[in-house]
C-alpha positions in Angstrom: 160.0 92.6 83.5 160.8 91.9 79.7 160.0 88.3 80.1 156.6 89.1 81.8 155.8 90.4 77.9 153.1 88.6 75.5 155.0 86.3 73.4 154.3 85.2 69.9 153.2 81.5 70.0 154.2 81.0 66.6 158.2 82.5 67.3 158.6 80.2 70.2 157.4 77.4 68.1 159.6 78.2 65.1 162.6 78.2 67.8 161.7 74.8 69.2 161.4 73.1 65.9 164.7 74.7 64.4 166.2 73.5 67.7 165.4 70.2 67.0 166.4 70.8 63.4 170.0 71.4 64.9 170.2 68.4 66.9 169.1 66.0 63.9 171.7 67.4 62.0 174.5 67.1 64.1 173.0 63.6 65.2 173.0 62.5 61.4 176.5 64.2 60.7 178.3 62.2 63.8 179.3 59.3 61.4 179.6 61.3 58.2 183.5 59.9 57.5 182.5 56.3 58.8 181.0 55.4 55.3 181.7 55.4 51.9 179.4 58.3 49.8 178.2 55.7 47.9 176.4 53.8 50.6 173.4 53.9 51.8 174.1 54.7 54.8 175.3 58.2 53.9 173.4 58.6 51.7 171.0 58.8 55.0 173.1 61.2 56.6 173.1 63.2 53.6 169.4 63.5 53.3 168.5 64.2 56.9 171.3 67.1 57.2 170.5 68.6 53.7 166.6 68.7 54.9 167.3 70.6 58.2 170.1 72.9 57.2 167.7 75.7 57.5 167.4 75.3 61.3 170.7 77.7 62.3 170.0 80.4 59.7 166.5 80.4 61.4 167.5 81.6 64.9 169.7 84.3 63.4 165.9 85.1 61.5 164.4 84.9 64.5 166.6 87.0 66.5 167.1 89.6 63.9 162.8 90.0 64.1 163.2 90.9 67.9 165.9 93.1 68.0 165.4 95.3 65.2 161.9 95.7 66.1 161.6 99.6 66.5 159.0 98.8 69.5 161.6 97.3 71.4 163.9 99.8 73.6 167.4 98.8 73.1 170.4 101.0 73.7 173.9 100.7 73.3 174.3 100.3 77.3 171.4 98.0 77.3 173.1 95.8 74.3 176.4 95.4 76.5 175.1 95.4 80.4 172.1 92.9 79.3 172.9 90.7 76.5 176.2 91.1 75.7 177.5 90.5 79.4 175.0 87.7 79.7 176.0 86.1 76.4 180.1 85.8 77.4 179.3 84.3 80.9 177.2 81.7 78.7 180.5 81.2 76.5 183.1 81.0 79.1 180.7 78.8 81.5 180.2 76.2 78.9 183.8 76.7 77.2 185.2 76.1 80.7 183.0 73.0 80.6 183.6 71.4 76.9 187.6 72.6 78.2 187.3 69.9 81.1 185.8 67.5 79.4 188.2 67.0 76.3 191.3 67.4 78.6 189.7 64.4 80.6 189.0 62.5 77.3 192.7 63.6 76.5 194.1 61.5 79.6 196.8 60.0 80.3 198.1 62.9 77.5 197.9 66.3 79.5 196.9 69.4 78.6 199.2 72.0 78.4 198.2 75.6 79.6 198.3 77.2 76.6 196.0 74.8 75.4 193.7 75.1 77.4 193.6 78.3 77.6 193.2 78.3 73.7 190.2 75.8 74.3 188.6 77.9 76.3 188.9 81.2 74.2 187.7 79.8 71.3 184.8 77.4 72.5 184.3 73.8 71.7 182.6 73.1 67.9 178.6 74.6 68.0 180.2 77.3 70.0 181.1 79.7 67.4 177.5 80.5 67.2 177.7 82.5 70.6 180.4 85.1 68.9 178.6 85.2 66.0 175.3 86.6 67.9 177.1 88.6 69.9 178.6 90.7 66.8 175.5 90.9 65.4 173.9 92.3 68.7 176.8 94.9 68.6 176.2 96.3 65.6 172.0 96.4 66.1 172.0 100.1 66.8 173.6 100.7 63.9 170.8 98.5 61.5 167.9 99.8 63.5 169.0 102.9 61.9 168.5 101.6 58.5 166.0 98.7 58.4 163.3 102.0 59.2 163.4 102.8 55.5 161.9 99.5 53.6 163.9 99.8 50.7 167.2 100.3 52.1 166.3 97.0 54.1 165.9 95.0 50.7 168.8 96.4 49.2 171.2 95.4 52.2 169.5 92.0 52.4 169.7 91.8 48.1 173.6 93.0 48.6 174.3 90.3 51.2 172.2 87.7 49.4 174.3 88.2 46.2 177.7 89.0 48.3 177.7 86.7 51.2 175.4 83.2 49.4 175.4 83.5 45.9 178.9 84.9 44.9 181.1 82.5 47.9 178.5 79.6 46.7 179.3 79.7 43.1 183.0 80.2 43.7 183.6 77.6 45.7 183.3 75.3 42.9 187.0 76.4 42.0 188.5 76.3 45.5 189.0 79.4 48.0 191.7 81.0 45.8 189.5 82.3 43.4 187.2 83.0 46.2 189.9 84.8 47.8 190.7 86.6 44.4 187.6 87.9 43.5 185.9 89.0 46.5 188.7 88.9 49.3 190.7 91.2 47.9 187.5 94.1 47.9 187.7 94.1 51.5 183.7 94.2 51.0 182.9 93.2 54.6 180.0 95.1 55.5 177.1 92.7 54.0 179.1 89.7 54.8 178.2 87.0 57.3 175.0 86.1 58.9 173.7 90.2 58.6 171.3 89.5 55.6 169.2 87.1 57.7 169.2 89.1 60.9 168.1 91.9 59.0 165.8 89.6 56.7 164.2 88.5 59.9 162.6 91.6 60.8 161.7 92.4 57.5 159.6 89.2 57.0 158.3 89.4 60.0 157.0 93.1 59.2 155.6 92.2 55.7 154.9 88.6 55.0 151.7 88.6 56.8 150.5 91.2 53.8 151.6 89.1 51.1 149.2 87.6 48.5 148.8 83.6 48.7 150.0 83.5 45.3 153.2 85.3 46.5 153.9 83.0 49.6 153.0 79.6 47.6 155.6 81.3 45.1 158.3 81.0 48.4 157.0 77.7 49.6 157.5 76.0 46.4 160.9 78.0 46.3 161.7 76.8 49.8 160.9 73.0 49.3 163.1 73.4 45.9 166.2 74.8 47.8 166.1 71.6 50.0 165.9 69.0 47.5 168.8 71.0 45.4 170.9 71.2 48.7 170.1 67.3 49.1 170.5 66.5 45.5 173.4 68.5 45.0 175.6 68.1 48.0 175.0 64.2 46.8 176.4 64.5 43.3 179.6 66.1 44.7 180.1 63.4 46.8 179.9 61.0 44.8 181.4 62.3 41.4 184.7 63.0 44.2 184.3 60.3 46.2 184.7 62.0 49.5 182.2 63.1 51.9 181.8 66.8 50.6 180.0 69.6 52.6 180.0 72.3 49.6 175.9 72.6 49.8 176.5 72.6 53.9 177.8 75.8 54.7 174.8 78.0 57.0 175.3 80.8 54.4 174.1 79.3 51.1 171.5 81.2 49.2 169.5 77.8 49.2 169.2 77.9 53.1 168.6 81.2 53.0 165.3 80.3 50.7 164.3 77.6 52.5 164.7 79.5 55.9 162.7 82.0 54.5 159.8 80.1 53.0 159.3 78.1 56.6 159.8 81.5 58.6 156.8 82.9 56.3 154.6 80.0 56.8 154.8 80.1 60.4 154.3 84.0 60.4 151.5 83.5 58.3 149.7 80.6 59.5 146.8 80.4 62.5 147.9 79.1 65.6 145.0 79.7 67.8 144.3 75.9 68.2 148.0 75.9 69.7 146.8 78.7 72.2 146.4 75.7 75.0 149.6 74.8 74.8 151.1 78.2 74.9 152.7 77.9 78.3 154.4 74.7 77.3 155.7 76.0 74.2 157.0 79.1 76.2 158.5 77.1 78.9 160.3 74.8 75.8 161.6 78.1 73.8 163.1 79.3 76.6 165.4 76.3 77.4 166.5 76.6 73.7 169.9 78.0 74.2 170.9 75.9 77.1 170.1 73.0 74.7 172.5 74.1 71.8 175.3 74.6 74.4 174.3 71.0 75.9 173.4 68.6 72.8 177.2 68.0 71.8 177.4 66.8 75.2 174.4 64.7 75.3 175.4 63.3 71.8 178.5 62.4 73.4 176.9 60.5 76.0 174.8 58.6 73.6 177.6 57.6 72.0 179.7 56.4 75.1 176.5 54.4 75.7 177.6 52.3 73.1 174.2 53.2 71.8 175.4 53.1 67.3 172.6 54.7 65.7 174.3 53.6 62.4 174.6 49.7 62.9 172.1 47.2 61.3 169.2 48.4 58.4 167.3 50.5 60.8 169.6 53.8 60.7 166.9 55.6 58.8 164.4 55.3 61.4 167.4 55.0 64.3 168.9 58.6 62.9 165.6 60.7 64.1 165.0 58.4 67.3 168.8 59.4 68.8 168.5 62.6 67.9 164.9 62.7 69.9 166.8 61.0 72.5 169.4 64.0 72.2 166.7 66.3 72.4 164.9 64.9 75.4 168.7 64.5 77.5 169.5 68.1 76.6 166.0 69.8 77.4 166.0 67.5 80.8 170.0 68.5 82.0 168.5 72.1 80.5 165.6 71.9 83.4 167.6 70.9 86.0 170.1 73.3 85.7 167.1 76.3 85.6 166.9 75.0 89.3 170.2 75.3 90.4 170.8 78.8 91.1 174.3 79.0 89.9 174.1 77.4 86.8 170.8 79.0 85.8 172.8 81.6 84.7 174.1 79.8 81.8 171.4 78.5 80.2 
């Protein structure tokens, strides 16, 4: 059995922390219209998102490590029976169940069919993530082929870097026209996207452990910059607009692409023997880690309906990171349970 296989201590714990990472920054972004830019209140916001930003770039990282590893067997028929079959029951179980629960919220106003049915095809808000996965799982045969020549991995990951982050980023200073204008119309597709980081994944995870200290400090010092500028930055547009902007927010900029990097190499890089003890733990976490991201909106939800306003008073810095630990506990527990049912194990 694949899951009967050694696992890497330090991949399981990079999946729990981004996990969590993805929970504190939808937690922290559930009031972001509620205050002006200028307060301090969102100014809070802003600086917990900004810091965890990296979290969703890392699973793509993390995934692209695994499955373009040329010592795992994975063929086209294996890609669609296995994962890809398994990955659309996930989406339409939990579609079907986000579906339900906003045509309930909706009440007395129905639901037409159509609706629903368009609810259901395109998933509820975190859900795009599943589709996104799934593409790139597709097209894995295809850059197994190429990530087995070094070089030709850098210069796809150096063409989506400067395509897909750098290029859209700088752009989108002047609006999506000129976005649209100056790289839309070259039908330049192929290194677009979330491919770069997939692709980077496996190539860190191949090399980093042979690099100098000098040359991963180098990163680390380049990753902790990239946060603070993604902080900083998405801060100053705010506030010279006055509205709540997310222009240093989108999971493709170059600066979460540095700072993903510089955390994956750290964790590739660092000893975790002490960790060894808890090794079963942090397996039995990692692998309730995609049940979580379909649950958390959920379990945010229900925080909320709790009346429980993680914003109110002058505690919302410390109150921000307790709910989204509360999140993360719900989600991981309604995770756990439904690993015991037999037919909803399935979907997590």
């Amino acid at each position: 059995m694949e899951n009967e296989k050694p696992r890497l201590l330090w991949a399981d714990l990079l999946r729990i922390i981004s996990m969590a990472g993805i929970v504190l920054m939808h937690t922290s972004a559930d009031y972001w219209d509620a205050y002006p830019v200028s307060s301090p209140q969102w100014l809070t916001m802003n600086f917990y998102d900004a810091a965890v930003r990296w979290s969703l770039p890392m699973f793509v990282m993390i995934s692209g490590m695994f499955f373009l590893n040329p010592q795992k067997e994975i063929s086209i028929k294996k890609i669609f029976d296995k994962y890809i079959s398994r990955l659309l029951l996930v989406f339409f179980g939990w579609s079907l169940f986000y579906a339900i629960l906003v045509t309930i919220k909706n009440m007395p106003q129905q639901t037409d069919t159509v609706t629903f049915i368009g609810m259901l095809i395109s998933g509820y808000l975190h859900m795009w993530f599943l589709y996104m996965i799934m593409g790139l799982y597709i097209i894995t045969p295809i850059l197994r082929k190429f990530t087995e020549d070094d070089k030709i991995s850098k210069y796809f990951v150096a063409l989506c870097f400067v395509f897909s982050m750098a290029i859209p980023f700088i752009l989108s200073f002047w609006g999506d026209s000129v976005y649209d204008s100056v790289l839309g119309e070259t039908c330049f597709y192929f290194p677009m996207g979330f491919t770069g980081l997939f692709v980077w994944g496996h190539y860190l995870n191949k090399h980093a452990a042979q690099w100098t200290h000098k040359k991963a400090a180098a990163l680390y010092i380049a990753g902790a910059a990239s946060i603070l500028i993604t902080m900083a930055g998405n801060a100053a547009v705010s506030l010279i607009s006055g509205e709540a902007s997310e222009l240093f927010f989108v999971h493709t900029s170059p600066f979460h692409f540095i700072a993903a990097s510089a955390i994956f190499v750290f964790f590739r890089r660092a000893d975790w023997s002490k960790f060894e003890k808890y090794q079963q733990l942090t397996v039995n976490l990692s692998k309730l880690t995609l049940g979580v991201y379909l649950a958390h909106i959920a379990m945010l939800g229900i925080v909320k309906k709790l009346s429980i306003h993680f914003m109110a008073g002058n505690l919302y810095f410390i109150n921000i990171p307790l709910a989204a630990l509360l999140v993360i506990a719900m989600s991981f527990a309604a995770v756990y349970v439904m690993k015991k049912i037999p037919f909803l194990r399935k979907l997590v």
